[in-house]
N, C-alpha and C positions, 0 to 999 in steps of 0.2 A: 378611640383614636387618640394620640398621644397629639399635647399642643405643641405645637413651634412658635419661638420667638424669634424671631429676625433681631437678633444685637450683634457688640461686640462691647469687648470690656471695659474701655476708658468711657464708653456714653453713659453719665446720669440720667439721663430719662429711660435708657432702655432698663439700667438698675433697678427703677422702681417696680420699671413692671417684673421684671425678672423675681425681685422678691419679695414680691404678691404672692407671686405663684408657686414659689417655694415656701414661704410661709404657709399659703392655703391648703397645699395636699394635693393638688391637683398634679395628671399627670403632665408633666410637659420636658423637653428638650429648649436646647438651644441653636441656632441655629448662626452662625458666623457672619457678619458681613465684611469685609475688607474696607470701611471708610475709608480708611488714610489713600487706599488707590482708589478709588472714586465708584466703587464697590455699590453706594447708596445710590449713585445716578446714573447706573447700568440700566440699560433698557429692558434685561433681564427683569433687575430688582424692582421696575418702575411698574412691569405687569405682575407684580406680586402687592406690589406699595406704591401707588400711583403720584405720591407725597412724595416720594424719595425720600424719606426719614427712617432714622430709626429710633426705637423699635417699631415691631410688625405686630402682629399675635394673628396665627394661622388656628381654626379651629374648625377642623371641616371645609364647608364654602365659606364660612365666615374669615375674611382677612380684613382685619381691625389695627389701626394704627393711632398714637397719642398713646403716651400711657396712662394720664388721667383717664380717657375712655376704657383702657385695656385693664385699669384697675378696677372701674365701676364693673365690668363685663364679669370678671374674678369675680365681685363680688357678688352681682346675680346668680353665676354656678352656684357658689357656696356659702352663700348667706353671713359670709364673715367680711371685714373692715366696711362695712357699707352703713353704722349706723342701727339705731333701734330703734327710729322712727323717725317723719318727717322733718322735723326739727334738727334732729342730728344730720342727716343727709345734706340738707342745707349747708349748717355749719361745717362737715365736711367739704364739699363742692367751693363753700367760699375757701379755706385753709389752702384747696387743689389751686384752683385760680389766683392767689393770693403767693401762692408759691411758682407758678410759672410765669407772671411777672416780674415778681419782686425779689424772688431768690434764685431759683434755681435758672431762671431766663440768664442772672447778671453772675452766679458762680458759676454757671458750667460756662460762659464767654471769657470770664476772668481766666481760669482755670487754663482754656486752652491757649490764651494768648499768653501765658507768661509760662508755662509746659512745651506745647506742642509748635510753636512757631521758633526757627531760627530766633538767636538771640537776637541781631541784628536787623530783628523786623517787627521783635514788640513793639506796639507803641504803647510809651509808658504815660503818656498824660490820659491817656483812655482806659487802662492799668487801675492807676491812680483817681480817677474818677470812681470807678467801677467798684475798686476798694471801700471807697467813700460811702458809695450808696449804700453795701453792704452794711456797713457797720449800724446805721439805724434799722437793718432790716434786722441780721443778730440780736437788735435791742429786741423788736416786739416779739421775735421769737422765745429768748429767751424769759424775757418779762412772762408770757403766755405760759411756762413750763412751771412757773415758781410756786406755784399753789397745786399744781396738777400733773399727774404721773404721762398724763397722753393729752394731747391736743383737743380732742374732741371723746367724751363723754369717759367711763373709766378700761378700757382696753384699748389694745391697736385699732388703728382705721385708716384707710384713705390717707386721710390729711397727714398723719403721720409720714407714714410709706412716699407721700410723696415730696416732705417739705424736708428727711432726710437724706434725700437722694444721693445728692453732692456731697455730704459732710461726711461722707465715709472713706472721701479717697485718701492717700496718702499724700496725693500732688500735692506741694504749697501755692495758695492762692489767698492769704492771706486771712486765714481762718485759723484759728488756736481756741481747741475746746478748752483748755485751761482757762480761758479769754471770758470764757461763757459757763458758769457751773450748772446751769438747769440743765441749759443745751448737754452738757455734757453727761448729768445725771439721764438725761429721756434718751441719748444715743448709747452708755449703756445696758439700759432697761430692753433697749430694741436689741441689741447684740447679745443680752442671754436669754431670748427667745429661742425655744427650740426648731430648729431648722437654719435659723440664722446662717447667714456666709456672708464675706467680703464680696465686693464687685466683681474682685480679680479672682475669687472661688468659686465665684456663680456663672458666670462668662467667659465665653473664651476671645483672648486677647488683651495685651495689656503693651505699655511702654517697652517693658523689656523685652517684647516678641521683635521690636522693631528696631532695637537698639542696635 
């Protein structure tokens, strides 16, 4: 049976998961949600993803939502980005957590407030904060890359797939890989991976559906 993911294209967390699974081989689709009309908090969607988030991962009766969990899941299938042993697993899982706090929590909010909100309803001191916090979080990331091709141990994993999520969009949010040259050499080491795609090649839906 083929997987489904409940995304759509502008979401960084459904990204990650999305290409997990396209990285891994497995078979999967995807599956539309309409965010922007309130698509995740259909009553519909809610007895699919009780969360009302997305992404989803349908796999059978198994309906799995976070994509930090939907990645680990991935990786149980297929014994890839999960680490070579306890150790790593660890250090991946802190990487995952470490990045839905402190990155990808405050890029994908940045992101949508100064993209996806009327201009006249950003609020730019919260903007401007958010920016801020970034910039020390870019440092440890990029510090973390300077000796080392992958985050955790010497191939893709996890921690990777998911502390790249955001950095692939083309939205400005105040991100410049020129800014960052590790970050820039490890996103792209991940972009000539074979199977690789953009968010907006992986997913359907993007800004300009809606423009």
């Amino acid at each position: 049976m083929t997987i489904q993911l409940y995304c759509f294209g502008e979401s960084g967390n459904a990204y990650k998961a999305a290409l997990a699974l396209e990285l891994s081989g497995l078979e999967w689709e995807p599956v539309y949600v309409d965010f922007f009309n309130g698509g995740a908090r259909s009553d519909v969607y809610r007895a699919i993803n009780n969360m009302g988030e997305v992404p989803c991962l349908i796999d059978g009766d198994l309906h799995l939502s976070q994509s930090g969990a939907i990645q680990d899941y991935i990786s149980e299938r297929t014994g890839k980005f999960g680490g070579r042993d306890s150790a790593e697993r660890r250090e991946i899982l802190r990487w995952v957590l470490w990045d839905n706090n402190k990155l990808s929590g405050v890029a994908g909010m940045t992101r949508f407030l100064i993209n996806f909100l009327p201009e006249d309803k950003r609020p730019a001191e919260v903007i401007a904060f958010n920016q801020g916090r970034l910039l020390n979080t870019y440092k440890i990331l990029n510090d973390a890359l300077a000796d080392n091709d992958w985050l955790v141990g010497d191939s893709i994993t996890n921690a990777d797939l998911s502390c790249c999520g955001y950095l692939f969009y083309p939205e400005p949010f105040g991100f410049e890989r020129a800014d960052w040259p590790h970050i820039d050499a490890w996103l792209s080491r991940i972009e000539a991976l074979p199977g690789y795609k953009t968010p907006y090649d992986l997913m359907p839906g993007s800004p300009a559906d809606r423009a």
